[in-house]
N, C-alpha and C positions, 0 to 999 in steps of 0.2 A: 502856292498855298502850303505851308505847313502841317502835318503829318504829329497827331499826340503821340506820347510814349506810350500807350494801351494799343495804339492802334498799329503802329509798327510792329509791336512787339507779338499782335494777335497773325501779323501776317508770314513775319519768318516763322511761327507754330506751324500756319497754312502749309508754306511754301517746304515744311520738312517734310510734309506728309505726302504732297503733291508734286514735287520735285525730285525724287530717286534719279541718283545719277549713276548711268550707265558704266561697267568697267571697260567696254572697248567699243570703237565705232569702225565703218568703214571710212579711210581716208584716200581721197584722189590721189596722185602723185602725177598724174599727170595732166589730160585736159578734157575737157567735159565739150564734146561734141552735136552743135546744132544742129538739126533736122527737121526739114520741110517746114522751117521758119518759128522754129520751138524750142528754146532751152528751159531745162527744168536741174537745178539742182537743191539738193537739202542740205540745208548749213551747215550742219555737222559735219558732213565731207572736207572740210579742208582740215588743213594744220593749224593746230592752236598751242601745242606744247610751247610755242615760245612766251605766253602769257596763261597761267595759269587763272585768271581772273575771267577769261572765257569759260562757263561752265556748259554743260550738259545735263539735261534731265527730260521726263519725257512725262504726258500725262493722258489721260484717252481722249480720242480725239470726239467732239461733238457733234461733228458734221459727217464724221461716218465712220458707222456702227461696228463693233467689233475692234480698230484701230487704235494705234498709238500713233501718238503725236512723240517724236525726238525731236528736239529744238535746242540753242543758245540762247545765251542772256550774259549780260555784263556784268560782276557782280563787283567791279571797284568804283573809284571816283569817277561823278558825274564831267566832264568836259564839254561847259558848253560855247566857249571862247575860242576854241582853241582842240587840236587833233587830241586825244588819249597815246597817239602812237602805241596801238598795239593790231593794227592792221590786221585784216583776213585779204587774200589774196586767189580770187578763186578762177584760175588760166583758163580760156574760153577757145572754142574754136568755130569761127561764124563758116558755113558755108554756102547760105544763103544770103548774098547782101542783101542791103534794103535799113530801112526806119523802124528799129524796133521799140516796144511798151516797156517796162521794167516795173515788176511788183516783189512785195516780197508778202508772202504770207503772214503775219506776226499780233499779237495780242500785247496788251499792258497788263505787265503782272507784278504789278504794285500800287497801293492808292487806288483812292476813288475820285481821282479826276482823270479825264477823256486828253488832255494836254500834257500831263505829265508822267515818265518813263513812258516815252512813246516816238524815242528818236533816235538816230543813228547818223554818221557822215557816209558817206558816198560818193564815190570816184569811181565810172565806166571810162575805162581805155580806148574809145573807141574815133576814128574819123570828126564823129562830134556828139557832145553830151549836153544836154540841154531839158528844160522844162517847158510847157506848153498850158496855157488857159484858152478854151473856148467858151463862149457862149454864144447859145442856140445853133451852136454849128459853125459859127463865125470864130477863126484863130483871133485874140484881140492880143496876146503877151509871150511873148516869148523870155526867157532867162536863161543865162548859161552861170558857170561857175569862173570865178575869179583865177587867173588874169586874164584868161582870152574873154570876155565878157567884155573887159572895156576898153577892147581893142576893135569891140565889134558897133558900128553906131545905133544898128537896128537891133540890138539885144542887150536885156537891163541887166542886172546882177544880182543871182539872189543870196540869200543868206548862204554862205561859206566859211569854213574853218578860219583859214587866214586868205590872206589876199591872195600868195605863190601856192596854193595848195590844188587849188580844183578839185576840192569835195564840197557835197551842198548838204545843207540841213536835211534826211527825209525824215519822215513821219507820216503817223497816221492819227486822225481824231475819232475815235470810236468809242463809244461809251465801257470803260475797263471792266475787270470780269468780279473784282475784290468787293465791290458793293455786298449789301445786305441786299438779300433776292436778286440781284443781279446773274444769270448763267453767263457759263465762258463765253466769249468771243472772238473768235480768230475771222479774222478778216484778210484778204490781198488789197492792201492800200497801202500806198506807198506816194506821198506828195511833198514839191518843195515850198518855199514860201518866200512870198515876195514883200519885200523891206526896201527898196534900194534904188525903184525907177523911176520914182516920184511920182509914179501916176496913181491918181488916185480909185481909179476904177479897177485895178486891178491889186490895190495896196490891200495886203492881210488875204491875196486870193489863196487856194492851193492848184498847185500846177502838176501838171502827168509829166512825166518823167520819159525822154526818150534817149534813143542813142544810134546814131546814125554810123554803117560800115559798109563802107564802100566798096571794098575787097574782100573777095573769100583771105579768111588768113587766121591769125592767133591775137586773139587780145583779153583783158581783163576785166573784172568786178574787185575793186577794193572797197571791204568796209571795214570802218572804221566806229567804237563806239563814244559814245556821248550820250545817253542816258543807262543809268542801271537801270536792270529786273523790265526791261524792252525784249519778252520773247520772239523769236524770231523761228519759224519754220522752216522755210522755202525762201526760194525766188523763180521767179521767173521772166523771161526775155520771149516777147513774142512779136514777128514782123507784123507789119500791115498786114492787110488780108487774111491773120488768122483769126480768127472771132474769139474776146475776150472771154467768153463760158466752155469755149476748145482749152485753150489756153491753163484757165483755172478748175479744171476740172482735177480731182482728188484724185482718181484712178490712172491718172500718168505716172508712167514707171520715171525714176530720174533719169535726166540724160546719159551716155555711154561716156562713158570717163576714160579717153583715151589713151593707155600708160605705155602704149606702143609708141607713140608720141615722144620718147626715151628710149633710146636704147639702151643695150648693157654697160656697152663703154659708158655712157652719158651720167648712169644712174653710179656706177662707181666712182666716178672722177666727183659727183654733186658728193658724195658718201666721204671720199678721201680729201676735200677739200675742207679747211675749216676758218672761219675769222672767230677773233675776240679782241678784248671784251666787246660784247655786246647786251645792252646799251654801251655805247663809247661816248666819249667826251673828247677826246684829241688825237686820240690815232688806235687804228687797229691792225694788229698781227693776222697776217696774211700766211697761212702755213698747207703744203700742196706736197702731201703724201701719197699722189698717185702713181703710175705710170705714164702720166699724160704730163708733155710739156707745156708750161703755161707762159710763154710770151708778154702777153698785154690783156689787160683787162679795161672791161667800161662800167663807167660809173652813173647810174642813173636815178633819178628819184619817182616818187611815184606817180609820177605823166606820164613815164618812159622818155623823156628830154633825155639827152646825154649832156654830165655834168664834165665830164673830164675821160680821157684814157688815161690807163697808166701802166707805163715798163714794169715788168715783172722780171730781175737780173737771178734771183734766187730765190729757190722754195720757200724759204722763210725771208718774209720782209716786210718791213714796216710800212705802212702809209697814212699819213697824214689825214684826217679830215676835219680839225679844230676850226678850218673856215667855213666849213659846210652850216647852213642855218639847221635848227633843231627838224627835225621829223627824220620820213625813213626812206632808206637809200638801197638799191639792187647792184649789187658785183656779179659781174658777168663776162664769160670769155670771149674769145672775139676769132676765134679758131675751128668754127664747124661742130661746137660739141655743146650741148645744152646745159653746162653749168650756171646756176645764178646763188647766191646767198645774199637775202636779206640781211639789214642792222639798223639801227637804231641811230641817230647822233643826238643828243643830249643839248 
């Protein structure tokens, strides 16, 4: 549905008054650590300086008294075909395995429809990612995300970016806060949707979102945007057995973000290391001003799949990635030391 020019135009008013954007935030740099089956982190914590179209602003929170609410929101082109590539990336560390929930805290903040700016892409790194429908208790659908999906016969495929990607549509439908009389709404809802298994009982469902880790170890949350002015708070990751009002309770500190997790060496060699351009289109300069010798590197995209290694003969050097298909890719050493740089391939 279309959107008049009065009514836009009354909501960027809104959104100035209500939107002050913060001049510094805290940012992880390293990895946000699970405990007793509970991770909690706040959007804002990652890195966003590679896209300035990620903003920050903050407004009082409704649900408890006294609070601010700090959140992101998208504030470029809509992407609903297809990834935005401007990825958040936020390193996790499970040490409870097990079947965990995935929510994120977030509101529509634009419009007065319940469907629209109300979405984002999603990729969890994890053993396995997938969405679930029950009724009355009964599992009846399962979905995962494209291509392991139609690899799988007992699981359909739900709406994803592209086929090679493994992000799924999530969103939430919650009546938005921009209406006339309407009070804010921040909700933890987070669902995908199913388009694609032909079944008709379950066609148009929304599904719970899980993510299955097998091993204590280090994995990820990418998100990825696809709707503007979609604010977003929180998320959070919770095993079985933790009770979903544990879980989303407002008084949890954020998870401990663990930067020990890098060492010095680690964090100078990430500092002295640089590519560009980025975005690329056919190759990028690879240049390694540290102390540390760089051998060989791996090239992976955002599944963690390894796409390629490649010989490193000299500090500065060229490499190729004009065959790589468009999205984003992780350069990473392959030598005991925690270097990665993100890029972009055009």
């Amino acid at each position: 549905m279309k959107q008049s020019f009065t009514q836009i135009a009354k909501l960027i008013l809104l959104s100035m008054f209500a939107m002050p954007v913060f001049a510094q935030t805290t940012v992880c740099e390293g990895i946000f650590e699970e405990q007793n089956g509970l991770l909690v982190i706040e959007m804002e914590s990652v890195d966003r300086s590679f896209d300035s179209r990620w903003q920050l602003a903050s407004e009082p929170d409704p649900d408890l008294e006294g609070s601010t609410i700090n959140y992101i929101f998208w504030n470029g082109p809509q992407s609903f075909n297809d990834l935005s590539n401007a990825i958040l990336r936020y390193n996790i560390r499970i040490n409870t395995p097990g079947t965990y929930r995935f929510l994120v805290r977030g509101r529509i903040g634009m419009g007065d429809e319940r469907d629209l700016h109300n979405d984002y892409w999603l990729n969890i790194e994890a053993d396995d990612f997938f969405a679930e429908r029950f009724v009355d208790g009964q599992l009846v659908s399962t979905l995962g995300a494209t291509p392991e999906c139609n690899a799988n016969p007992d699981r359909g495929c739900s709406d994803s970016a592209r086929d090679e990607d493994g992000f799924i549509k999530t969103f939430m439908n919650v009546t938005p806060t921009n209406g006339e009389g309407v009070p804010r709404v921040w909700r933890f809802v987070s669902n995908a949707n199913n388009t694609r298994d032909g079944n008709d009982v379950t066609r148009g469902a929304h599904l719970l979102i899980r993510a299955v880790f097998n091993e204590p170890g280090n994995y990820a949350v990418n998100i990825d945007a696809r709707s503007s002015y979609f604010f977003m708070d929180k998320m959070i990751l919770f095993r079985d057995g933790v009770a979903r009002s544990t879980a989303q309770d407002l008084n949890n500190p954020e998870s401990t973000c663990n930067e020990d997790a890098l060492s010095t060496e680690d964090v100078e060699l990430n500092s002295n290391v640089t590519i560009y351009p980025n975005p690329a289109k056919n190759s990028i300069e690879f240049n390694n001003t540290s102390n540390t010798t760089i051998e060989k590197l791996v090239l992976r995209n955002v599944l963690g799949a390894t796409i390629r290694e490649i010989e490193i003969k000299n500090s500065k050097q060229t490499i190729d990635v004009s065959d790589l298909k468009s999205g984003v890719y992780f350069l990473s050493s392959t030598e005991g030391v925690n270097f990665t740089k993100r890029f972009i391939k055009l």
